[in-house]
C-alpha positions in Angstrom: 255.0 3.0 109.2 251.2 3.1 108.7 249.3 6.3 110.2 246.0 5.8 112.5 243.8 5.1 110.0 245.5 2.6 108.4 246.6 0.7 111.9 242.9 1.0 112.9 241.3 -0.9 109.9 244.2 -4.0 110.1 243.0 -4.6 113.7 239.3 -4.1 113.1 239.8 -6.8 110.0 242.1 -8.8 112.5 240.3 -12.2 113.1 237.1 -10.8 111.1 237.2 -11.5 106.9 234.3 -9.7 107.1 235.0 -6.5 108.6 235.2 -3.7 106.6 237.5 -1.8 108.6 235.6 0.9 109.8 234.2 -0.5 113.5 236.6 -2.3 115.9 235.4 -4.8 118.8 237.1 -4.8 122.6 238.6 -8.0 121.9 240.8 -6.4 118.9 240.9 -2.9 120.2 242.8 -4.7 123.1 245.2 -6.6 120.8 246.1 -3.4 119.3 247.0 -1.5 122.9 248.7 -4.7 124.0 251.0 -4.6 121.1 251.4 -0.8 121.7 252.4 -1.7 125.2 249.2 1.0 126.4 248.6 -1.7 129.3 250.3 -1.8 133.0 249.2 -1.0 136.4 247.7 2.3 135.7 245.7 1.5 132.4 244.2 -2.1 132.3 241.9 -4.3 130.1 238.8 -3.5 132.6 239.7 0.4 131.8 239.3 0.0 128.4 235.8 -2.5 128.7 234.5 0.5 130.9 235.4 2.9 128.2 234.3 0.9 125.6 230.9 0.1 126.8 230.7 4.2 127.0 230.3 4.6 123.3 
């Protein structure tokens, strides 16, 4: 299983050749909590823009 380090640069590379792994967009830091099922009622999409936007 890859650590946090490893899972972070495969979705900041994910639909970027370019990236080199170290930032992430919204768009793929959403993929990546989607597939790790972070998202339901309590913890949507327009939580994580608002978050994001933060920093």
């Amino acid at each position: 299983m890859a650590n946090l380090d490893q899972q972070f640069a495969a979705f900041s590379k994910f639909g970027d050749t370019k990236s080199d792994g170290r930032h992430i967009t919204l768009s793929q830091s959403d993929k990546w909590m989607k597939q790790a099922k972070v998202f339901d009622k309590t913890i949507t999409t327009t939580d994580t823009a608002i978050c994001f936007n933060k920093f």
